[in-house]
C-alpha positions in Angstrom: -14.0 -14.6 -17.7 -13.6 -12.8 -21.1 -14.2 -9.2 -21.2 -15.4 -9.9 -24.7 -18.3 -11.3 -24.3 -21.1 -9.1 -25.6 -24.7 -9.9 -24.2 -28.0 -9.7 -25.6 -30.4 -8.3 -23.1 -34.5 -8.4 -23.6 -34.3 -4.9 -22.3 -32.8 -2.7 -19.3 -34.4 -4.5 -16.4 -32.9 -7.7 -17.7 -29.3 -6.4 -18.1 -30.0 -4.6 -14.6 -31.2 -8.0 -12.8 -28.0 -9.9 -14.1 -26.1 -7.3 -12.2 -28.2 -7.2 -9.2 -27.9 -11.2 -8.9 -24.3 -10.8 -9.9 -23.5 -8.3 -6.8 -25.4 -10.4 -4.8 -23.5 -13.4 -5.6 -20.1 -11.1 -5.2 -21.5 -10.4 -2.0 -22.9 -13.3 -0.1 -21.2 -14.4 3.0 -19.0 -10.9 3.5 -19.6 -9.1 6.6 -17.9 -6.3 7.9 -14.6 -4.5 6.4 -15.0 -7.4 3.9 -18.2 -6.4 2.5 -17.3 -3.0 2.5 -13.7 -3.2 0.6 -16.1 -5.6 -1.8 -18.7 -3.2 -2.7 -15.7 -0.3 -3.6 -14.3 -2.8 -5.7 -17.8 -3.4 -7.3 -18.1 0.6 -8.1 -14.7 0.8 -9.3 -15.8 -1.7 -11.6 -18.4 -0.1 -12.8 -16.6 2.7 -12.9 -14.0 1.3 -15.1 -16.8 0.3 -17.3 -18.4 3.1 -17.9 -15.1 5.0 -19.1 -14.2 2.4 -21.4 -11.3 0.7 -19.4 -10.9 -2.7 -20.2 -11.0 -5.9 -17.8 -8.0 -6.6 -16.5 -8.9 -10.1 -14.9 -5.2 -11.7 -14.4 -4.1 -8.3 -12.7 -3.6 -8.9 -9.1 -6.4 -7.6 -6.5 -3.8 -4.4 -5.3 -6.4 -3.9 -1.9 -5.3 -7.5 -1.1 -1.7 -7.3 -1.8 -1.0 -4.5 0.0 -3.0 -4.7 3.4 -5.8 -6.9 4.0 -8.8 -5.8 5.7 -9.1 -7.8 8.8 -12.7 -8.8 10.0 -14.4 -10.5 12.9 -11.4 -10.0 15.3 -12.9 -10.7 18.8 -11.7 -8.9 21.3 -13.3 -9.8 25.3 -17.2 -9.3 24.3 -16.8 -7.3 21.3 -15.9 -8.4 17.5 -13.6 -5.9 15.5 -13.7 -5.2 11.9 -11.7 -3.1 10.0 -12.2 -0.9 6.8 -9.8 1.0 4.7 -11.1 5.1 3.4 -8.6 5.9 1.4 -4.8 4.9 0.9 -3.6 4.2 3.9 -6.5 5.3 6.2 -8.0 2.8 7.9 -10.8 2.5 11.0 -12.4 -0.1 12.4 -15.9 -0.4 13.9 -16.8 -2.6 16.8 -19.5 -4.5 17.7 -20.7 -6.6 20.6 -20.0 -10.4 19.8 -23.9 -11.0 21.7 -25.7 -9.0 18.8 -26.7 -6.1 22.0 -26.4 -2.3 21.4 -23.7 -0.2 22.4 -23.5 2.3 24.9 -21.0 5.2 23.5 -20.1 7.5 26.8 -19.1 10.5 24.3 -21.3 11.6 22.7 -23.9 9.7 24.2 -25.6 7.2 22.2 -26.8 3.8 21.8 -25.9 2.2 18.4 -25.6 -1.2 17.0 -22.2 -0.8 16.2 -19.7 2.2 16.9 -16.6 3.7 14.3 -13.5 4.3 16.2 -12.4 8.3 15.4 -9.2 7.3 14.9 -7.5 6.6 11.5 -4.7 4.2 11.2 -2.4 3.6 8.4 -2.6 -0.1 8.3 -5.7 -2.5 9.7 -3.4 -4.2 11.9 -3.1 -0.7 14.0 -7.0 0.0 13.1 -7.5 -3.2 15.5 -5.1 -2.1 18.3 -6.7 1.3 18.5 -10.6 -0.3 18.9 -8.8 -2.5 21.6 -7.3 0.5 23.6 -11.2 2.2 23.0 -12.6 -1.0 24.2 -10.4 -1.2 27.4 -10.7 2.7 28.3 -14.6 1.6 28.8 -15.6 4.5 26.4 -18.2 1.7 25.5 -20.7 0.1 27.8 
């Protein structure tokens, strides 16, 4: 893709539905700490846009290089996903693999899915942390 190509737009809901269908094509099929690292890379493009930066499409995706999110880790009845905060912070949320609620024993609540407090400085440890919550039975 060329970052000089200039397009003619009817008006500003026709340049803004080419982006909507754009994000959505970005977007289909991601679930989880995917979709999530996705959509910040989407604002940071955006981003980049607005102050002028130019597209840099050959440059490598850094997220990816350096620690890949990992998503849809099953774990006994419960499927782990993982999302990154900031440089090197990284949680993961958990889910049950039967699409049922959660029971959280502290505080109490029932939620589709549940954020481990913990931050970890790599995915990979984001996962074993939602494992040790899983097996303490803090979730139900």
């Amino acid at each position: 893709m060329s970052d000089q190509i200039d397009w003619d737009f009817a008006d500003d809901d026709a340049a803004r539905a080419q982006i909507g269908a754009a994000v959505g094509y970005l977007l289909r099929d991601t679930v989880g700490g995917a979709r999530a690292d996705l959509i910040r890379r989407i604002i940071d493009i955006v981003r980049d846009v607005a102050d002028g930066v130019p597209a840099q499409p050959n440059e490598p995706d850094t997220v990816a290089v350096k620690q890949p999110a990992m998503s849809g880790v099953n774990y006994k009845a419960y499927v782990i996903d993982t999302f990154r905060r900031d440089t090197d912070r990284w949680r993961a949320t958990i889910r049950r693999s039967d699409g049922k609620k959660i029971r959280v024993a502290s505080p109490a609540a029932v939620l589709d899915q549940a954020t481990i407090a913990a931050e970890a400085m790599s995915a990979e440890k984001a996962v074993e942390f939602a494992k040790k919550t899983i097996d303490r039975g803090g979730l139900i």
